[in-house]
N, C-alpha and C positions, 0 to 999 in steps of 0.2 A: 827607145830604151837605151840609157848610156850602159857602157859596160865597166867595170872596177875602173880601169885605167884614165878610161875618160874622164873619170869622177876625181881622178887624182891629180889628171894633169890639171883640168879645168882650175882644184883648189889650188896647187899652188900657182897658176896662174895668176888669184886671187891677193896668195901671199907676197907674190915678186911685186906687183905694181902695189902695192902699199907699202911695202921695205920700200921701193923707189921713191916713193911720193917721201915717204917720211925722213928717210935716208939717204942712198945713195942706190944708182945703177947696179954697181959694183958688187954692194955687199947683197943687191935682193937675184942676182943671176946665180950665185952658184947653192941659192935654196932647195932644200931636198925635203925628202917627207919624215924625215929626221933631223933637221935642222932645230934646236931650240930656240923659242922664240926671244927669250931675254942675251943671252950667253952668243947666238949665231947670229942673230937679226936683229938686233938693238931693240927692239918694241918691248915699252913700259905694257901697265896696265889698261890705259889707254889706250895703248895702239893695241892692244890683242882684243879690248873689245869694236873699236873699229871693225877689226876684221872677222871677228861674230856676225857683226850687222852684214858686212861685207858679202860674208858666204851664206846667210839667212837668204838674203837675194842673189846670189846665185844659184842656189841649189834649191830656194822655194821649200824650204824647211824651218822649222820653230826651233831654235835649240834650246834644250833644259838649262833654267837660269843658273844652276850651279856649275856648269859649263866652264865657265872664266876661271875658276878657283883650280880646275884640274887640268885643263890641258895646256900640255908644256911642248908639244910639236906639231905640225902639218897630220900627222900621223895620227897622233889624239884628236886632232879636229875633223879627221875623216870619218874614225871611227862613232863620234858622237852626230856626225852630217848622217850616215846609216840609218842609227837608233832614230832622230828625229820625225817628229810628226811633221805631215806637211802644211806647209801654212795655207793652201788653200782656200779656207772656208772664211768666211768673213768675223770681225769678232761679234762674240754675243752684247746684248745692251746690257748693261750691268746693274745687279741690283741697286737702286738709289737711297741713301740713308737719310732718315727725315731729318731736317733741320734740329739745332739742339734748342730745346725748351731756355727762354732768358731768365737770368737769375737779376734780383731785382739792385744788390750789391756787389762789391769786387774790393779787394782787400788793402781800401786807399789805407788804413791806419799803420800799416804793419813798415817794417822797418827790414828785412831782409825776406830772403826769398824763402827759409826754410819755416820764417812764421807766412810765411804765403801760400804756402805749401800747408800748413798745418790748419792754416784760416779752413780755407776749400775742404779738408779733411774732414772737418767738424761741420759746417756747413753744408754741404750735400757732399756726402763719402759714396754716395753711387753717382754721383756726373761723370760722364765718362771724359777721361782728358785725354789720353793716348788712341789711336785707332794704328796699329802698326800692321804695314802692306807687305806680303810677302808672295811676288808673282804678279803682280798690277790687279788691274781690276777684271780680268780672263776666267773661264768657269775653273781654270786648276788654282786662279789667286787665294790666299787666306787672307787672315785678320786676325790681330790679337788687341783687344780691346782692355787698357787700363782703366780702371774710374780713380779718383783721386784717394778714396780713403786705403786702396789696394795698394797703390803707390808708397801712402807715408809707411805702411807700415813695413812694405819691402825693403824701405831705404832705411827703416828703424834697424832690421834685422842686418842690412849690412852694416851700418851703424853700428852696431854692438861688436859683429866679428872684428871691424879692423882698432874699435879701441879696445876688444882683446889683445890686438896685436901692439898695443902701446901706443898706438897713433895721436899724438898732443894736440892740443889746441894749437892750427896755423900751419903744422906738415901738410906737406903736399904730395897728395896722391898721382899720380900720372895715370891717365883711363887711354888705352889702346884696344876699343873694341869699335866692331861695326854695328852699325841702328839696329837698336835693337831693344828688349826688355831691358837686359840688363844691364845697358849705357844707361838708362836712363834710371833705374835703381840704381847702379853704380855712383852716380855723378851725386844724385841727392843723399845717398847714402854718405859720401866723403862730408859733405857740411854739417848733416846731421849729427856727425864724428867730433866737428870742429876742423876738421881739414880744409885743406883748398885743392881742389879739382883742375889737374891739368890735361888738358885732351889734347892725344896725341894722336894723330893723322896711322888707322891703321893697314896695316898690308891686304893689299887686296888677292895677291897667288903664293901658295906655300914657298916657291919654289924664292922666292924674293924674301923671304924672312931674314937668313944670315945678315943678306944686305942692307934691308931696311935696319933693321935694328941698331946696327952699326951705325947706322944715318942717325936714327932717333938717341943713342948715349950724347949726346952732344944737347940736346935740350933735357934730357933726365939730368943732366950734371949743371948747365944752368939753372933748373927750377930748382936742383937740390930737393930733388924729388927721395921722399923717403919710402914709397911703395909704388909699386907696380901694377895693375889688374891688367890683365891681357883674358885673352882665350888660350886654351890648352895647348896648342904647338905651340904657340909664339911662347906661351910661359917657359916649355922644355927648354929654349936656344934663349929665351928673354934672363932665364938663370945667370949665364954664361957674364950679363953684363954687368952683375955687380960686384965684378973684379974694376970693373974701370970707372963705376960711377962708384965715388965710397958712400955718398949718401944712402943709398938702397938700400933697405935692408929687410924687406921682403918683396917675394912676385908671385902674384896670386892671381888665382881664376875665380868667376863669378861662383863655381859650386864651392869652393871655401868660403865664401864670406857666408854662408849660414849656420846653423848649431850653436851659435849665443842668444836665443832669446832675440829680446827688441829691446834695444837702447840708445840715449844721446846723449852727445859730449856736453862740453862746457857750451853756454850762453853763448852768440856770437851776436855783435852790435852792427849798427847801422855803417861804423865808420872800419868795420875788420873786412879782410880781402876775403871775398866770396869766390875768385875765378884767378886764372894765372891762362891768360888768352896770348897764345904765340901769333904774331904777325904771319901772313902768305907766304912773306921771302918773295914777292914778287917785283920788291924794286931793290932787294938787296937782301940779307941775312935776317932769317924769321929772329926779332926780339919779343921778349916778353910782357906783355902788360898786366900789369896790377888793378884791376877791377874791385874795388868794393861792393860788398851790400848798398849803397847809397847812391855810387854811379850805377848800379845797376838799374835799380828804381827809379832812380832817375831818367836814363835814359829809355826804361819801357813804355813811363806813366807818360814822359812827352810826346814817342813815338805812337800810343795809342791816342794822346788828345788829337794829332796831326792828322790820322787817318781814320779818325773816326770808328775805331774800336768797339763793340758792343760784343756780350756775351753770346749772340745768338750767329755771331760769324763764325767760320771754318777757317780754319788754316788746313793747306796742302801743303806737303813741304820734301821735295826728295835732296834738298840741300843739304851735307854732309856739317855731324856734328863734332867734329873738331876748327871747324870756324867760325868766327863769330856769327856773320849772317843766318847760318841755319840753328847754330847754338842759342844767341840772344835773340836774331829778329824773329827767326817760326817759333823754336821749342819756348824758352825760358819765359816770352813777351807773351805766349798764350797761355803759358802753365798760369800768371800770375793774372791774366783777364777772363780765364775760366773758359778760354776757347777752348773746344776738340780742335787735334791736331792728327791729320791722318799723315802718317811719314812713310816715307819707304827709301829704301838703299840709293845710294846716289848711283850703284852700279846697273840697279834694276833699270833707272831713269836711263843709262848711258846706252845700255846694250837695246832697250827698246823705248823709244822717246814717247810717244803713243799712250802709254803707262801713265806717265804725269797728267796728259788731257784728260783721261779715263778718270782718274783716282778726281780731278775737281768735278767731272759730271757726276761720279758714282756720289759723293759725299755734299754736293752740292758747295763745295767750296766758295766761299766768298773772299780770299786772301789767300795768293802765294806768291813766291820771289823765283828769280833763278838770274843767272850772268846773260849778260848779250849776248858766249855763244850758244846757250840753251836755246834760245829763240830760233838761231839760227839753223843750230839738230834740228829741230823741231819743222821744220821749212824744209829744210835738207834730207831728209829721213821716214818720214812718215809720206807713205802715198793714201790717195783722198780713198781708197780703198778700207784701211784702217779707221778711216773718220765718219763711215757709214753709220746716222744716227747720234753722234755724237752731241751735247749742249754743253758748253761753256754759259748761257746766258745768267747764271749763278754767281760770273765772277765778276766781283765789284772793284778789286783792285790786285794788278799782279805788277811787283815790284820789279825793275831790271837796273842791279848794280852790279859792284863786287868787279867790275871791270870797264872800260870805257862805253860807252854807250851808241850804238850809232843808230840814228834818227832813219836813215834806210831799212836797219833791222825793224825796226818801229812800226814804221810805216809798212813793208811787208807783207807782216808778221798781223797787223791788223784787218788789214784786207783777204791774205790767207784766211783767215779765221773767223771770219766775220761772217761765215754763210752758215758757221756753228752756232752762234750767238756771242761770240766777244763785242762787244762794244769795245769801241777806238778807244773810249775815255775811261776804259779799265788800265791801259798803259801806264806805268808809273814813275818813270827814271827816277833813279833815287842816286846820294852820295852819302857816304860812310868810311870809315876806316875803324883795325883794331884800339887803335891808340885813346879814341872817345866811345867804348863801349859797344857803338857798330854804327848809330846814324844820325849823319848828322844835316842833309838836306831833303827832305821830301815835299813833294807836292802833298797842300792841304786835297781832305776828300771831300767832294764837289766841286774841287777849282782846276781837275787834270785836262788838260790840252796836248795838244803836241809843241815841244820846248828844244830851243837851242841854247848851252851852256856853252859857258865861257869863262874861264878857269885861268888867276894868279896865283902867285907864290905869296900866301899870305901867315906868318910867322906866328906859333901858337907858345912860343915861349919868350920872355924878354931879352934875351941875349939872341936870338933869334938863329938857334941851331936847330930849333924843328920846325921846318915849313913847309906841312904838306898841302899840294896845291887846294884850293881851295875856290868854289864857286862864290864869284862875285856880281855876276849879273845872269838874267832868263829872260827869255825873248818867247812870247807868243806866235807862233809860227800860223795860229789857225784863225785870229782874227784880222778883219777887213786889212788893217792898218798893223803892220806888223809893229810890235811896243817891246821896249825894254823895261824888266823891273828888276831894280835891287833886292838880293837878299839880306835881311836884316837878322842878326844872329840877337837872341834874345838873352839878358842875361840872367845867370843860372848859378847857384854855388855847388855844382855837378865842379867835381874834379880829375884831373886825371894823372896816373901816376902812370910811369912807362918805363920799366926795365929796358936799359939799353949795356949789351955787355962791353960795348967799344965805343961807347958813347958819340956815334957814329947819326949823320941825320937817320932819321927812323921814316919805314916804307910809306908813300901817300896811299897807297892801294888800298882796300875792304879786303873782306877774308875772299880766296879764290876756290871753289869749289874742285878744283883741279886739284891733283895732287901735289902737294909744293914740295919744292926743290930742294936741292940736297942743304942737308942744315949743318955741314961738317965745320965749315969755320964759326959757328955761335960757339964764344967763352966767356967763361966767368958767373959768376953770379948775377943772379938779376939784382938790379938798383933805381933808385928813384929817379925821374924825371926833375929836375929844379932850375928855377932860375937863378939871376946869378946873386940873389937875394937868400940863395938857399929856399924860398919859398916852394909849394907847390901853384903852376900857372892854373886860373881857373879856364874852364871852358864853356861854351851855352851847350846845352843836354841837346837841344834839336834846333833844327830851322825848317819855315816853311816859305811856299812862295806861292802864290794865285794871281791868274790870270785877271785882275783890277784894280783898279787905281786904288 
């Protein structure tokens, strides 16, 4: 039996060698059990759920997932190490949900997402589209289950509140909330409006709000964001910012946008902006892109022909919905092929990786994505004790973009996993960025191998100021005779427009599920992408590539 002390010293034990790793010697020695973890020891959100997982295993206790949100010292983290259950016991098998019944159509005619949205509504209003994970797949987990026609009409009723609030055809909303119901009414709600929806990366501990926010007026004032939706604290101090941004001119929580009935704005066409997608900022200052209804479409209906898409697939997805990859490749790509999408918190996924394997056995996932270091958590984090009964043999294709790829994670990550039931050739590297909707190289489904890329600077505008790198050859690594194949980009009248405020080259990255970085130097208004023709440059909507001649 340890006694108090021991328990204290052992934790910040835990805390100095993480400040060190992360930081410095210097700053993690003179930590106390009062030490703040933002303000004394530099650790993000990030690095305090680190050290959740950190102290889970050292002290052989479960902490309560809203843990992250509240505690703001050594001290807080003790006292919630106390209250925890201990992790002892193995996890339970979790109940499995049957496959969803195939619908015989999918809504090729339609011309934007909110008649895709409306198609599904009409067409079976009890399919269920959302499965929302709260706690993983554990006997304390829940689930909030949307079906499509629950959906339109929620996002009808925010619809009404914010064109009571004057909202025009083409204003843009700014959505700062975390996964959840009303992200996802919120967001359909703003098109239904006539709005355009800008997702804005939300805070994940109270105690960071002042700060964030401060971070985030810098892209309110580039999108010329004329409304705000947050949640309740953030609205309180979210007030404060539109002294500095003049566009704002209201900041709302999701229990206000109801009490008008159900309504929708003006008609919105194939060729009007559907989305205002900010870049990572992981190769430079997040800009904004201008996304149509039509690049949208575009780029889902290609990325479903690629991977062989059918309505009887799952998506899993704890990829966060302020970037494009969890926004367009899980949510928006399934909303519109009628897949269930079981989602859950990127936080949930961080503090216990485990969660994401669970949630594809429990739902039988056949499709999910994550970065190469997910994979690498996932290796790193999870002992085979966690994995007792476990099946993957479900998943047909798990995507790994959104950052460099490495063929070690790959490999692995396949052999790890393989006594679960992954198959090697669910592997899927993929290429994307925000600038083209979200992707733009995948392997075709049936042709995945193990693949080595090889990446120029190949120039997507004619004056040849945006050149983000771009694959131009794949290599088969798993046949006899290793072969090179060309990627062939298909051509496509998929457009792209790209807000640049400094007209500055624009990031080659995909969206990072990380939280991105500080966005203080983005100015200006967003503007169009052209060449020096004044044109817009056209782009192909996807590419694929197969292991044959």
């Amino acid at each position: 039996m340890t006694t108090s002390g021991q328990d204290e010293d052992l934790l910040l034990a835990v805390v100095r060698d993480l400040v060190a790793e992360r930081r410095t010697v210097d700053r993690a020695a003179p930590a106390t059990l009062d030490s703040e973890f933002g303000h004394d020891l530099g650790l993000d959100s990030l690095g305090v759920t680190e050290l959740l997982a950190r102290t889970e295993d050292a002290f052989g206790v479960s902490l309560d997932r809203g843990v992250l949100a509240t505690v703001e010292t050594p001290r807080d983290l003790m006292t919630a190490v106390r209250r925890a259950p201990s992790r002892s016991r193995l996890p339970s098998i979790p109940v499995r949900h049957p496959a969803p019944p195939p619908i015989a159509r999918t809504p090729d005619a339609t011309a934007t997402l909110t008649e895709a949205l409306s198609w599904h509504a009409r067409t079976h209003p009890d399919r269920v589209h959302l499965r929302i994970l709260s706690g993983g797949t554990e006997d304390e987990g829940t689930q909030d289950e949307v079906c499509y026609g629950e959906l339109q009409s929620a996002a009808a009723t925010v619809s009404a509140a914010l064109l009571a609030r004057d909202l025009r055809p083409g204003d843009r909303a700014a959505i700062m909330l975390p996964t959840g119901r009303d992200y996802f009414t919120t967001f359909l709600g703003v098109l239904l409006a006539g709005g355009v929806p800008v997702p804005v990366y939300p805070p994940a501990r109270p105690s960071q709000l002042a700060e964030h926010l401060r971070r985030q007026v810098h892209i309110l004032g580039n999108a010329q964001a004329r409304m705000l939706v947050t949640d309740p604290e953030a609205a309180r101090l979210a007030r404060l910012v539109r002294g500095q941004v003049e566009s704002v001119r209201h900041v709302l929580t999701p229990n206000e946008l109801t009490g008008y009935g159900e309504a929708a704005g003006a008609v919105r066409g194939a060729d009007d902006i559907a989305l205002l997608q900010y870049t990572s900022g992981s190769t430079g200052d997040p800009k904004g892109v201008t996304l149509t209804h039509a690049n949208l479409l575009s780029n889902i209906r290609a990325m479903g022909t690629a991977t062989g898409v059918s309505t009887s697939d799952v998506f899993v997805s704890w990829l966060p919905l302020y970037h494009d990859m969890g926004l367009i490749g899980a949510w928006l790509s399934s909303l519109y092929f009628g897949v269930p999408l079981a989602v859950m918190s990127p936080l949930e996924f961080l503090a216990r990786p485990a969660r994401w394997l669970w949630a594809i056995d429990a739902h039988l996932g056949t499709l999910s994505a994550a970065p190469n270091f997910a994979f690498e958590l996932c290796m790193r984090k999870i002992t085979d004790a966690e994995l007792g009964g476990l099946d993957l043999s479900s998943l047909r294709m798990v995507f790994n973009g959104a950052e460099p790829v490495s063929a070690d994670t790959v490999t692995r990550f396949a052999e790890r996993f393989a006594a679960y039931g992954l198959r090697r050739q669910a592997q899927a590297p993929v290429y994307g960025l925000a600038e083209a909707c979200v992707g733009l190289t995948l392997p075709r489904w049936g042709a995945v191998r193990s693949w080595t890329v090889s990446t120029a600077s190949v120039s997507c505008a004619p004056d040849g100021r945006y050149g983000p790198p771009m694959p131009t050859w794949i290599r088969s690594d798993s046949s006899a005779a290793a072969r090179r194949f060309p990627i062939i980009r298909s051509a496509s009248s998929t457009r792209r427009e790209m807000c640049s405020a400094t007209g500055a080259r624009a990031g080659s990255s995909s969206a990072d599920p990380r939280p991105p970085r500080d966005t203080s130097a983005t100015r200006g208004p967003p503007r169009r992408c052209c060449g020096t023709d004044g044109s817009t440059p056209a782009i192909s909507a996807i590419s694929t590539v197969e292991n044959s001649t």
